[in-house]
C-alpha positions as MATLAB code, in Angstrom:
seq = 'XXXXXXXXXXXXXXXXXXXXXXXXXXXXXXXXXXXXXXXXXXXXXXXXXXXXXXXXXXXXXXXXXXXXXXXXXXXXXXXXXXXXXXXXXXXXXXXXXXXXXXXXXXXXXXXXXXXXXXXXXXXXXXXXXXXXXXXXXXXXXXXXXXXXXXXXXXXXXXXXXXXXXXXXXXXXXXXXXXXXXXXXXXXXXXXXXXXXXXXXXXXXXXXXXXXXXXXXXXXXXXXXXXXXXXXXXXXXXXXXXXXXXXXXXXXXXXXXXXXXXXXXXXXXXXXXXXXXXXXXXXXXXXXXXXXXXXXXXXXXXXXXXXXXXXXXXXXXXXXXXXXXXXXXXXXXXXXXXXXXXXXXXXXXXXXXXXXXXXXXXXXXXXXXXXXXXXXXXXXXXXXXXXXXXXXXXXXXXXXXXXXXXXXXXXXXXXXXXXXXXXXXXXXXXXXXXXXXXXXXXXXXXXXXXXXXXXX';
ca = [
       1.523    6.548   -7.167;
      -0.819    5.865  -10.524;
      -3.144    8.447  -11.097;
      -6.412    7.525  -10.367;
     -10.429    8.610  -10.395;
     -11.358    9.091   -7.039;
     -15.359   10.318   -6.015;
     -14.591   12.365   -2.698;
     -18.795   12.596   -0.596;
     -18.675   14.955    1.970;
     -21.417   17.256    3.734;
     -18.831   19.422    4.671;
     -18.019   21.737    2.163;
     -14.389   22.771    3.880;
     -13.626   18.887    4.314;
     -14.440   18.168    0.562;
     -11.651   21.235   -0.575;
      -9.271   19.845    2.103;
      -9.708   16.462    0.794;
      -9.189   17.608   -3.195;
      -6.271   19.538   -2.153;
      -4.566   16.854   -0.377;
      -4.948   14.232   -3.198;
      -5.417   16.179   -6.376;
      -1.345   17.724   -6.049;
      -0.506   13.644   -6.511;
      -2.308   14.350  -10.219;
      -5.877   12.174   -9.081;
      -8.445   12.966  -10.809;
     -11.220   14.357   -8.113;
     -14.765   14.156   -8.521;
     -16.864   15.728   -5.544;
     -20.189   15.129   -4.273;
     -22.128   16.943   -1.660;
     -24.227   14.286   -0.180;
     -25.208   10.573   -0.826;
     -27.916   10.813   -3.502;
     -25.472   13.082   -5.610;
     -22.317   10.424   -5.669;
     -24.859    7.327   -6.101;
     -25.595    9.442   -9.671;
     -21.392   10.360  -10.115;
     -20.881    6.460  -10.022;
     -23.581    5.838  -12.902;
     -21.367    8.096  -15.060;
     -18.281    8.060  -14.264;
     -15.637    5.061  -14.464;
     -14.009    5.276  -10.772;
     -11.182    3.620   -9.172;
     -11.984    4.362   -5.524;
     -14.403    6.207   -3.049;
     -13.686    7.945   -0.085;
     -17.278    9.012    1.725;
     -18.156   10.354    5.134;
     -20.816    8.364    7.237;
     -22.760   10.375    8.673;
     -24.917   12.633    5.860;
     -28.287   13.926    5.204;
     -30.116   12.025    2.356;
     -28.025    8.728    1.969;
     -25.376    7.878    4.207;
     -21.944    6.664    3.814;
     -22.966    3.031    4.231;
     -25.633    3.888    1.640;
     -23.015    4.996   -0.736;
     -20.892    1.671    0.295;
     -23.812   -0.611   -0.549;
     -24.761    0.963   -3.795;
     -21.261    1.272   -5.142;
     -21.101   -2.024   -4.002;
     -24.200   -3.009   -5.857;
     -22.976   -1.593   -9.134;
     -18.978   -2.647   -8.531;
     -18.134   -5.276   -6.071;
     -14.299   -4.598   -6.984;
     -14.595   -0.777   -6.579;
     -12.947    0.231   -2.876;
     -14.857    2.356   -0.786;
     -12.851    3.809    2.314;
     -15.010    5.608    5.135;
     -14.113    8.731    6.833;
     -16.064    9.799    9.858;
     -15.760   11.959   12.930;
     -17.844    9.790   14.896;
     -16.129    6.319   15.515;
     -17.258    3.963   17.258;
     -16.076   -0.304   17.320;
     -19.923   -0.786   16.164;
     -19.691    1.025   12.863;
     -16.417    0.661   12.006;
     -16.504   -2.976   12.231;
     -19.711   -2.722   10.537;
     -19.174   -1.037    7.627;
     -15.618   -3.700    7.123;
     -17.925   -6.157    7.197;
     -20.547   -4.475    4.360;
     -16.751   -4.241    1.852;
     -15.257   -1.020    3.261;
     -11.697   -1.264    2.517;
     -10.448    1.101    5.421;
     -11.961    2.775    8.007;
     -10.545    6.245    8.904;
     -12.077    8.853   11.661;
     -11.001   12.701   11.563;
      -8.816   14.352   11.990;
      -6.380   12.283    9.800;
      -3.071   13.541    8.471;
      -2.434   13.765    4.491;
       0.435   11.181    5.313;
      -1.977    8.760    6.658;
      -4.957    9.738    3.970;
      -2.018    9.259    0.916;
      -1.194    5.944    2.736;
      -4.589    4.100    2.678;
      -5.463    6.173   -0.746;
      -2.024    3.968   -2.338;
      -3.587    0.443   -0.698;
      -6.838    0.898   -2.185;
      -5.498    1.572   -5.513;
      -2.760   -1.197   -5.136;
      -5.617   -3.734   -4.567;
      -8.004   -2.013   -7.182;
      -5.141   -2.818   -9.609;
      -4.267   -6.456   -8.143;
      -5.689  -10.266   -8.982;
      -5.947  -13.145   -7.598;
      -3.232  -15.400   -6.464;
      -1.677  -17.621   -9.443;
       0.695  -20.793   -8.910;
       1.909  -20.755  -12.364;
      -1.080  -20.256  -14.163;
      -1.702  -17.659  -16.609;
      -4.169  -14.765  -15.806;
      -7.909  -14.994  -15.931;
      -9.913  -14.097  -18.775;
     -12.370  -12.315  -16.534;
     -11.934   -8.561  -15.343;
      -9.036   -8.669  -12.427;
     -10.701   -9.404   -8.872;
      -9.980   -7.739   -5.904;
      -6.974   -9.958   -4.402;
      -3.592   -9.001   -4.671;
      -1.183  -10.765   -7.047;
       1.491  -13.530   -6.425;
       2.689  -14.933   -9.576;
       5.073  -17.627   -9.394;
       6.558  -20.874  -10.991;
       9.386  -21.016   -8.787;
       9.694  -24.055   -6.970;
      11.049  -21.945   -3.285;
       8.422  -20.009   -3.602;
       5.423  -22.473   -4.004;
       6.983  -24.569   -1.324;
       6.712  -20.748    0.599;
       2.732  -20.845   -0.573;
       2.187  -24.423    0.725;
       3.552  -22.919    4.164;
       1.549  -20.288    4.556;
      -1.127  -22.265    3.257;
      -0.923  -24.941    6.388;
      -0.312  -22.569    8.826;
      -2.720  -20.423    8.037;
      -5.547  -21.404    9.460;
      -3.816  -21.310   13.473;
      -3.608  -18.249   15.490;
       0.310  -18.199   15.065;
       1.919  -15.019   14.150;
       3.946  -15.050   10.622;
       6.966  -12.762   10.590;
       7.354  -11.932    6.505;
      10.924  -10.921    5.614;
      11.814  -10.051    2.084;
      13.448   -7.136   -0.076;
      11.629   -4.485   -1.196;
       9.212   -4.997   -4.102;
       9.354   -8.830   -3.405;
       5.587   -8.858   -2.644;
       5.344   -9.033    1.858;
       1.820   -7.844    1.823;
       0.458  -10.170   -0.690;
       1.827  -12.818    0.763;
      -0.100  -11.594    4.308;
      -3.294  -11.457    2.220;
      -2.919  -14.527    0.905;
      -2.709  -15.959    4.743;
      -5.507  -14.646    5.656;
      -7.576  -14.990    2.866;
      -6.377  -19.296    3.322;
      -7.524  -18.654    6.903;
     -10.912  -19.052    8.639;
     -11.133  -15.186    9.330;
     -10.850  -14.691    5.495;
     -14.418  -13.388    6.279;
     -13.008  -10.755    8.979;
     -11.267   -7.807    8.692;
      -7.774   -7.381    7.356;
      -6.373   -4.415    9.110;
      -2.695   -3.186    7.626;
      -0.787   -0.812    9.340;
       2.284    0.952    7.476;
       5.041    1.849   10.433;
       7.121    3.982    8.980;
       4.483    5.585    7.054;
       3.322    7.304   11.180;
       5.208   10.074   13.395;
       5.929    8.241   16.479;
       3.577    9.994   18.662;
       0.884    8.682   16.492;
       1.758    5.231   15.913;
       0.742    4.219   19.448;
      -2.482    6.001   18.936;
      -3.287    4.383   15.420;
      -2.716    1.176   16.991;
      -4.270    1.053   20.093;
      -6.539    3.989   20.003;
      -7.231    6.901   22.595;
     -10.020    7.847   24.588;
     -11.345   11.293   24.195;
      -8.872   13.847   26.510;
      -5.929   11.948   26.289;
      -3.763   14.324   25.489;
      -4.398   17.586   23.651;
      -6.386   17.076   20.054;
      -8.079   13.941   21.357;
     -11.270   15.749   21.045;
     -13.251   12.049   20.514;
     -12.504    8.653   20.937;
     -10.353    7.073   18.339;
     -10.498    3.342   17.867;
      -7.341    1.627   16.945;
      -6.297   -0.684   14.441;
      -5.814   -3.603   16.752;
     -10.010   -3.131   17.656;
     -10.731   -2.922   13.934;
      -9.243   -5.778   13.141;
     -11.474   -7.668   16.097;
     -11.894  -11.439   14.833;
      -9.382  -10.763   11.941;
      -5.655  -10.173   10.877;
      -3.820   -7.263   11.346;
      -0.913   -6.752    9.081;
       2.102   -4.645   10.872;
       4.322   -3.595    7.779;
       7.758   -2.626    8.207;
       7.650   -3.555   11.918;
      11.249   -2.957   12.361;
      10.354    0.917   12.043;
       8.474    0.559   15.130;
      10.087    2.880   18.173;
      11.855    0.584   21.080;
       9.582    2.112   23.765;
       6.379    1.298   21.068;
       7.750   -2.483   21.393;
       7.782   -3.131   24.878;
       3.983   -2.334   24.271;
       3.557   -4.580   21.566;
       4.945   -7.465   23.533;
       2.545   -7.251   26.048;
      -0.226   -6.690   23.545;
       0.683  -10.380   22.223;
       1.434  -12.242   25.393;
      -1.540  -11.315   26.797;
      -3.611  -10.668   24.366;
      -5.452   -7.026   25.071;
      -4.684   -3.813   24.184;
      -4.896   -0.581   26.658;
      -6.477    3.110   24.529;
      -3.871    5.764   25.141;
      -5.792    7.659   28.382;
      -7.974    4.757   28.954;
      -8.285    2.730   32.270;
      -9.391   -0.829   31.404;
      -7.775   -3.241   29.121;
      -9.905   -4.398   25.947;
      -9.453   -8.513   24.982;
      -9.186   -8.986   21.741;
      -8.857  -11.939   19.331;
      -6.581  -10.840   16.573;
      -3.709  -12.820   14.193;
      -0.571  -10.581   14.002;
       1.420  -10.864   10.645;
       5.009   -8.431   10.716;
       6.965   -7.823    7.884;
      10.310   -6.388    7.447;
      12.959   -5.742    4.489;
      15.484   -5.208    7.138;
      18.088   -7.184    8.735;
      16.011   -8.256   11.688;
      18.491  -10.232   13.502;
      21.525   -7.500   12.980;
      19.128   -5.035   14.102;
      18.583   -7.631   17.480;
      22.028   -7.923   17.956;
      22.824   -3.904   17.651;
      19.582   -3.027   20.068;
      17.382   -1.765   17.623;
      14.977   -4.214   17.948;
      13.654   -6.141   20.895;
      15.476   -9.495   21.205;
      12.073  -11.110   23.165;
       9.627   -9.203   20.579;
      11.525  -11.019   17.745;
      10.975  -14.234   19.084;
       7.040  -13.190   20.293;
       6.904  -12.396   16.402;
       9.032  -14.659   14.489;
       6.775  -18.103   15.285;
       6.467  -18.606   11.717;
       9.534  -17.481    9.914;
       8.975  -17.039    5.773;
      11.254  -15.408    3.995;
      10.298  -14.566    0.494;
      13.425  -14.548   -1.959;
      14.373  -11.420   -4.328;
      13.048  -11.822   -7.871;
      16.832  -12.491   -8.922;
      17.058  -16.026   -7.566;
      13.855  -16.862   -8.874;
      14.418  -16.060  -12.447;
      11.666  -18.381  -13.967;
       8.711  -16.023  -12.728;
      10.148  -13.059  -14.909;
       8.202  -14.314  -18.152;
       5.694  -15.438  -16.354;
       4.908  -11.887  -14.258;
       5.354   -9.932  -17.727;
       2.502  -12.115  -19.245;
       0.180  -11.213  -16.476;
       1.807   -7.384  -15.925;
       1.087   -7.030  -19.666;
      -2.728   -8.342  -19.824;
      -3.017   -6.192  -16.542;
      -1.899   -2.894  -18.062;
      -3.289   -3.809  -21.222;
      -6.812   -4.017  -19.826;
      -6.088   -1.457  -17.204;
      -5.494    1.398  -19.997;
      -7.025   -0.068  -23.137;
      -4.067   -0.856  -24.931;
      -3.556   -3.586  -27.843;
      -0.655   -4.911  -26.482;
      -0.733   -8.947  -26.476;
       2.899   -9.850  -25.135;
       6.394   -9.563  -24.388;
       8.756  -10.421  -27.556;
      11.478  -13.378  -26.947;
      14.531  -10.287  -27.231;
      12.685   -8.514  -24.497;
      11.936  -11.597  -21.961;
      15.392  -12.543  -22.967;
      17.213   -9.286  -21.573;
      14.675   -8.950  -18.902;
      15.922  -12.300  -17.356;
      19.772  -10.999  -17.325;
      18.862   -7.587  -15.152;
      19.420   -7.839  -11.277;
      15.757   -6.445   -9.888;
      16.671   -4.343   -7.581;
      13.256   -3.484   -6.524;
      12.043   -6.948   -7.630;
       8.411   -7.576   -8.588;
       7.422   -3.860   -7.798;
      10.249   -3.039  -10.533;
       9.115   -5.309  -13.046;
       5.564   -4.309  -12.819;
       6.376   -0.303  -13.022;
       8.550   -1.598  -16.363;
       5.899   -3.195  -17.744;
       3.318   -0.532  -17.119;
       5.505    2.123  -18.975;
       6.322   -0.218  -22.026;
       2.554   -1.036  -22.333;
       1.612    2.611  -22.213;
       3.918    3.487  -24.974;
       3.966    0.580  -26.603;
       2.505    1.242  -30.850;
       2.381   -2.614  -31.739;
       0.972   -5.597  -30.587;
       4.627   -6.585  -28.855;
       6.815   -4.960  -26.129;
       9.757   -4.888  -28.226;
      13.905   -4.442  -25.972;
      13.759   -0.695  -27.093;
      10.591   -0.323  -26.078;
      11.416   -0.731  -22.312;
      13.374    2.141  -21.974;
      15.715    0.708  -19.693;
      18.839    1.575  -21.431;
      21.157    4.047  -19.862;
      20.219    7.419  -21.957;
      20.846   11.011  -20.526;
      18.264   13.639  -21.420;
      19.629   17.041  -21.062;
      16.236   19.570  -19.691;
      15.859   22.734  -21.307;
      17.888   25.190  -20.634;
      20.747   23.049  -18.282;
      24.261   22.893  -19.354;
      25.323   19.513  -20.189;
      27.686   17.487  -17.683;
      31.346   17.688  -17.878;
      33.464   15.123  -19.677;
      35.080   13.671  -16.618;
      31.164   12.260  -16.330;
      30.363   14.361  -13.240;
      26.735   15.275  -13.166;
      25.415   18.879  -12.074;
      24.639   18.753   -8.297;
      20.932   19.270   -8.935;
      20.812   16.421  -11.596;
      22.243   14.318   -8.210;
      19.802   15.510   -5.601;
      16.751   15.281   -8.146;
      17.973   11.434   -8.756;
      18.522   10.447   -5.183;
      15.075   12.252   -3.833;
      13.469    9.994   -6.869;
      15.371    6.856   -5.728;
      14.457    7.699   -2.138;
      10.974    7.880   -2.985;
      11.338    4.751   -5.176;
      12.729    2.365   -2.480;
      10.112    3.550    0.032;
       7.189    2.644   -2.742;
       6.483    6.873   -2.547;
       6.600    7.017    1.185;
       7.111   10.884    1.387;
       7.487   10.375    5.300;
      10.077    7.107    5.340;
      11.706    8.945    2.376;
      12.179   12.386    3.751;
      13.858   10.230    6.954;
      15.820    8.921    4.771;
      17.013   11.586    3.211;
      17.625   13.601    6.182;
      15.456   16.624    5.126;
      12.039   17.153    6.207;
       8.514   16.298    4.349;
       7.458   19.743    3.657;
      11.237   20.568    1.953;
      10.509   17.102    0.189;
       6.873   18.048   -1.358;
       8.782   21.514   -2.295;
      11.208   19.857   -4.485;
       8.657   17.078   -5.926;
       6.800   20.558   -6.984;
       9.667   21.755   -8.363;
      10.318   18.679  -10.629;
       6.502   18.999  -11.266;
       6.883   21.972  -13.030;
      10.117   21.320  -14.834;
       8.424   18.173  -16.050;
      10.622   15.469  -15.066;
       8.181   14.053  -12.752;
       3.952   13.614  -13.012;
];
């Protein structure tokens, strides 16, 4: 994750230290404020790249705070965190420009998760069909850069079917750009004015993924000391995005199912059903139909889910986009950080084109970023993308043997940061992955920390 400026508001002076702790060890830079009035005169000073403000507070609320940000930034996400949730205010407040609604108490997993969305989109544009980026300041829609002739054919899809109720099932690698795509369907839609609600599931425990989703009445099992309103509510009238679907526990998708045949949701501890009027999109970079045929996934959810099949191809086979994703990556960055830099040279596009992408767009654009940052010309030159195979001995480390075997630290450092990589800094879906558990994982990320190998 990018460090960012982020204005914390918060009565409370043990929430605002719990809240600076959980974000400031990702290397944010935190700005507090005690109350309304003081962050309305933190945003006059200070250049910000997201908010994170309780409702309820003495002087000027949170939704004061969201309107005068607002106001002064219309591109500047605010995400409100509140104690006191209700459907009335959370909807509410989506409606005024909050990006995300979250009610205490909220784990750092799920605080992390919405922190990386509203940065993501702070960073984005506006869908492009092969045109070159605006001259204007980026806007607050993701980006989808293409000139390949699959994927505007995938556009014009999603496009015409975007303004039914149908659910969209996205599949696609990693990196290849699922979300944007879901954006982009409901911004083409007639709810474009409604919420769009995205739920991570592998980013949740189990246990709380049902809760997130649905919600839980106050008593419903121990910790449910108020009324939570799930995902599926907040999204009322709008889209809900559910991202890596095929995450989702078996017993969690025999729920699901009935959520979309009959179209209400039941709160965990609650005794009447709630109707709701909400477009589903799922995405996956899995194997959905192996997973089907092994039982890992619901053979009759699949089919509830996949009405509208796209399936967005890796940025290998569409090799035309690469040039045309480094111009816009590079004016991005470039304006982003205050850089010079003006373009790619022809040596650099050139080798770019001949690389596989394993991580696809998401790749690119972390390439690009570090080239423009270090970048002392006008040009990203080849050397200047560091994307050569050199070894960097640390300090005080012997160096590998001859026979090319690497220390066994040098191995578990590079396979935590590929973990972490693939899973777009997932702590949660990486530590799974890895097998160890997310406190060991934040223990070794600390250790690198301090070594200096990672920021």
């Amino acid at each position: 994750m990018t460090a960012a400026s982020i204005l914390i508001v918060d009565d409370d002076p043990n929430m605002r230290l719990a809240l600076f702790e959980a974000l400031a060890r990702n290397n944010h830079k935190i700005v507090l404020a005690e109350d309304g009035q003081a962050a309305v005169k933190v945003i006059d000073k200070t250049p910000l790249d997201l908010i994170i403000t309780d409702l309820k507070m003495p002087k000027l609320d949170g939704m004061g705070v969201l309107l005068e940000a607002k106001k002064r930034f219309p591109d500047l996400p605010v995400v409100m965190l509140t104690g006191y949730g209700t459907i009335e205010n959370a909807v509410e407040t989506m409606k005024k420009g909050a990006f995300d609604y979250i009610l205490k108490p909220c784990s750092v997993e799920v605080l992390e998760h919405v922190v990386e969305r509203a940065l993501g989109t702070r960073r984005g544009a506006h869908i492009l069909k092969g045109q070159p980026a605006s001259e204007s300041s980026m806007p607050l829609i993701p980006t989808l850069v293409t000139r390949n002739a699959r994927m505007q054919g995938l556009l014009d899809i999603a496009r015409n079917v975007a303004s039914s109720r149908a659910t969209v099932f996205i599949q696609g690698e990693s990196g290849t750009g699922k979300e944007l795509l879901a954006r982009f369907i409901h911004a083409e839609s007639e709810r474009k004015d409604k919420p769009f609600v995205a739920v991570n599931c592998a980013a949740l425990p189990e246990g709380l993924l049902e809760s997130e989703l649905f919600g839980h009445e106050k008593g419903a099992f121990t910790g449910a000391v108020i009324r939570k309103i799930g995902k599926f509510e907040l999204a009322q009238a709008g889209t809900i995005l559910l991202d890596e679907i095929s995450e989702m526990q078996i017993q969690l998708q025999a729920k699901l199912l009935r959520v979309l045949q009959e179209n209400e949701i039941d709160r965990v501890g609650g005794k009447v059903p709630i109707a709701i009027d909400v477009r589903v999109i799922a995405t996956t970079n899995r194997d959905i139909e192996a997973m089907v045929k092994k039982g890992e996934f619901r053979e009759d959810l699949y089919y509830r889910l996949n009405v509208i099949p796209l399936k967005i191809p890796p940025l290998r086979e569409r090799k035309e986009d690469i040039r045309a994703l480094c111009d816009y990556f590079v004016k991005k960055y470039s304006q982003l950080y205050g850089r010079p830099v003006q373009g790619v040279s022809p040596e650099a596009s050139e080798y770019l084109i001949t690389l596989p992408w394993k991580g696809n767009v998401r790749e690119l654009e972390n390439t690009i970023e570090r080239a423009v940052l270090l970048c002392a010309g006008k040009e990203v030159t080849r050397q200047g993308l560091l994307l050569d195979d050199i070894v960097v001995k640390p300090p005080g480390e012997n160096p590998a043997s001859l026979t090319g075997t690497a220390p066994l630290k040098d191995v578990e450092r590079e396979q935590i940061l590929k973990a972490l990589d693939e899973t777009d800094g997932n702590r949660t879906y990486a530590a799974k992955i890895l097998g160890i558990s997310v406190r060991t994982l934040r223990n070794k990320l600390q250790e690198y920390r301090l070594q200096g190998w990672v920021k």
